[in-house]
C-alpha positions as CSV (number, residue, x, y, z in Angstrom):
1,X,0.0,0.0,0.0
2,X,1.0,3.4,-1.0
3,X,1.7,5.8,1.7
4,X,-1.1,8.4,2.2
5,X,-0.5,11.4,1.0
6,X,-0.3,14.8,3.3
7,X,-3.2,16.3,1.2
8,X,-5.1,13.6,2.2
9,X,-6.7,15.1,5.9
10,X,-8.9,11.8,7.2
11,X,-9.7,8.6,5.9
12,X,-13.2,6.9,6.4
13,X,-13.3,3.6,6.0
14,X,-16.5,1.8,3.9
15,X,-18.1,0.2,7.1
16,X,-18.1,4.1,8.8
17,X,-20.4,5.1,6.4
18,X,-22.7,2.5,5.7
19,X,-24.1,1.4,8.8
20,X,-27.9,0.9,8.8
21,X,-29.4,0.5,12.1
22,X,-32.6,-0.8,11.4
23,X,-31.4,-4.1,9.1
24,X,-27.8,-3.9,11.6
25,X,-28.4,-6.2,14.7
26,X,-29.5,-5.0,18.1
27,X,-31.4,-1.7,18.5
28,X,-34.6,-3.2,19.2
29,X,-36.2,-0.1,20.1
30,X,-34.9,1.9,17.6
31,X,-36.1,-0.1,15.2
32,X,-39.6,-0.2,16.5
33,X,-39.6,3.6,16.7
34,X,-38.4,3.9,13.3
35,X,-41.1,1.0,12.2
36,X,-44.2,3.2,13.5
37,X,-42.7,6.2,11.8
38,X,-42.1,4.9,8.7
39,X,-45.7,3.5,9.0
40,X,-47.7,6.5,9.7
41,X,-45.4,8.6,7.0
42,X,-46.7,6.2,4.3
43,X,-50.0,6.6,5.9
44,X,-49.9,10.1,5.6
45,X,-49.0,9.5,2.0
46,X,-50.5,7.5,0.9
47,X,-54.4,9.0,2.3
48,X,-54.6,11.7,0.3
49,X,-53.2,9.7,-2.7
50,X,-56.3,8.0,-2.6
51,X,-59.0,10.1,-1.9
52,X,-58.0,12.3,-4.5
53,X,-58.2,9.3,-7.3
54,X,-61.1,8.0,-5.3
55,X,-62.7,11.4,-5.9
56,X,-61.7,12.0,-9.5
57,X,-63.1,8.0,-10.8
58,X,-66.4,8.7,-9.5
59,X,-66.5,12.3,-10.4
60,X,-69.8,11.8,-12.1
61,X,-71.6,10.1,-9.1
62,X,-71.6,10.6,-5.0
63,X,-69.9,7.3,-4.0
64,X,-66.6,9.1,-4.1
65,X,-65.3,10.9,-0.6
66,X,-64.7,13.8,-2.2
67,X,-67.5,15.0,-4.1
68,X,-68.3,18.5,-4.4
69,X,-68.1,20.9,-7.8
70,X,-66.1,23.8,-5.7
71,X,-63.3,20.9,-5.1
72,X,-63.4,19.7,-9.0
73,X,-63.8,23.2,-10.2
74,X,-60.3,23.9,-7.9
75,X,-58.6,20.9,-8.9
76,X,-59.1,21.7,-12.8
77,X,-57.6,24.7,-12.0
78,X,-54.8,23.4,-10.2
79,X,-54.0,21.2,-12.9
80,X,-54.4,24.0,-15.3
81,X,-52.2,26.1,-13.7
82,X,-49.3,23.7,-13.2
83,X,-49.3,22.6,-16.7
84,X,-48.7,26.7,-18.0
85,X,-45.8,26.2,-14.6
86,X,-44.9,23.1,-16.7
87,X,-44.5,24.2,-20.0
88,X,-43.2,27.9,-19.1
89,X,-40.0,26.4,-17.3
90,X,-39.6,23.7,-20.5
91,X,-39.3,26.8,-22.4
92,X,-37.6,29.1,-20.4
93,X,-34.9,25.9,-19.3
94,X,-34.8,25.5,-23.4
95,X,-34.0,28.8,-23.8
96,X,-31.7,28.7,-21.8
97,X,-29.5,25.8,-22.8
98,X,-29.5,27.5,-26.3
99,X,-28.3,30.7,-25.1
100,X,-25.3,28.7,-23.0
101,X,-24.7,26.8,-26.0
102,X,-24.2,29.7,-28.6
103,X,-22.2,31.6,-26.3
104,X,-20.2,28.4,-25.3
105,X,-19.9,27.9,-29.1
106,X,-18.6,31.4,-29.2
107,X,-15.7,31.0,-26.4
108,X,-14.5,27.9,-27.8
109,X,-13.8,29.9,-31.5
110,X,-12.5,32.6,-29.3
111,X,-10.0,30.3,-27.0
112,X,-6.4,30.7,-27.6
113,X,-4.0,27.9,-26.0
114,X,-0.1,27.9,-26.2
115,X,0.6,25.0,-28.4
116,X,4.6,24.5,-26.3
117,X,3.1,24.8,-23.0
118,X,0.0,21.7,-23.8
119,X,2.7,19.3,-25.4
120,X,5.2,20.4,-22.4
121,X,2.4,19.4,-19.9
122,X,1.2,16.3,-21.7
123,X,4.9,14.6,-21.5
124,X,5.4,15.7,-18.0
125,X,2.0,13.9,-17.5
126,X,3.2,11.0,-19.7
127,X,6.8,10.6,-18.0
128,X,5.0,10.9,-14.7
129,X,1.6,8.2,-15.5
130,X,5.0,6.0,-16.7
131,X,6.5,6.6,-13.6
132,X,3.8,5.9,-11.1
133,X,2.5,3.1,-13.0
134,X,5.2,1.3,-15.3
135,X,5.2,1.4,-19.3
136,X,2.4,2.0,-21.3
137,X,2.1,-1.6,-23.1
138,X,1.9,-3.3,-19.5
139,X,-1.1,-1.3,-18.8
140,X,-3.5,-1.2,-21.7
141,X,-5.7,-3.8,-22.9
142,X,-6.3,-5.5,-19.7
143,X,-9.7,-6.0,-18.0
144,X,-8.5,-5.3,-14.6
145,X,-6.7,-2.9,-13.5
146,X,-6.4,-3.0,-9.6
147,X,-5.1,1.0,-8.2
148,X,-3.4,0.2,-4.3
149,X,-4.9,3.3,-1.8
150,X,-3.5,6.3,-2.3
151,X,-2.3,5.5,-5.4
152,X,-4.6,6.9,-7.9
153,X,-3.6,9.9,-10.1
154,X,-4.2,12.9,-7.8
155,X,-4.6,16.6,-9.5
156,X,-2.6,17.7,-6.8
157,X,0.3,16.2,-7.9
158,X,0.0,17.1,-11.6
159,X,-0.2,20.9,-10.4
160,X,2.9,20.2,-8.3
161,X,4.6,18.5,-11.1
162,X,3.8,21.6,-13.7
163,X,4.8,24.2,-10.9
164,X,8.1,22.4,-10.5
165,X,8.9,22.9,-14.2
166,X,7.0,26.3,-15.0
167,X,4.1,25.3,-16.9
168,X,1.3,25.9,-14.6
């Protein structure tokens, strides 16, 4: 294993982060508790859910719970009103891509690079990926590739690498 790096401030282990206390063993009451909430919240969910699609099948007839013209006449102008929402932020989202994608278009004919600086810093990448992690034709064309801790390609060290030699 590689050594950790000093940019690298604390490590969590996997099992910090995934425990689940109500599948995890023990906890008896917690799991109860969080049983009868999770119960009444899809309750609570689930009610109005269907009392609305109770009320709208048998919108023609009383059998339904809900059954009153004031209440249709609202929800049809709900329903109204959040398809004009629904459409007016398709639009306005759409015109808004284009616009970011013309100007983008625009910036990229306007973006000048130095053409000695990019091939200095792609063979100070190159010598450095060779380095860390032998010759090219040991590393492609296999299925697996296993990286030890610590010993994936870090920005950090690229930045280092092209500050070292002046091509940050």
């Amino acid at each position: 294993m590689t050594a950790k790096p000093s940019y690298v401030v604390n490590v969590v282990e996997e099992k910090d982060v995934t425990i689940d206390w109500f599948f995890g063993r023990g906890h008896g009451r917690t799991k109860i508790v969080q049983l009868v909430l999770l119960l009444v919240g899809w309750f609570f969910t689930v009610l109005p859910v269907v009392i609305t699609a109770s009320a709208l099948l048998n919108r023609g007839d009383s059998s339904g719970w809900w059954g009153y013209r004031e209440g249709f006449a609202m929800w049809d102008k709900t329903i109204a009103i959040l398809g004009i929402l629904t459409i007016a932020f398709v639009i306005g989202f759409f015109v808004l891509y284009r616009v970011n994608r013309s100007s983008a278009k625009e910036r990229n004919q306007r973006k000048t690079y130095d053409k000695q600086r990019l091939a200095q810093r792609m063979e100070l990448a190159a010598v450095w990926y060779a380095n860390k992690y032998g010759p090219e034709d040991l590393r492609t064309k296999h299925n697996k590739i296993l990286i030890e801790p610590f010993n994936d390609v870090e920005t950090y060290e690229l930045r280092g690498l092209y500050r070292n030699y002046g091509v940050d």
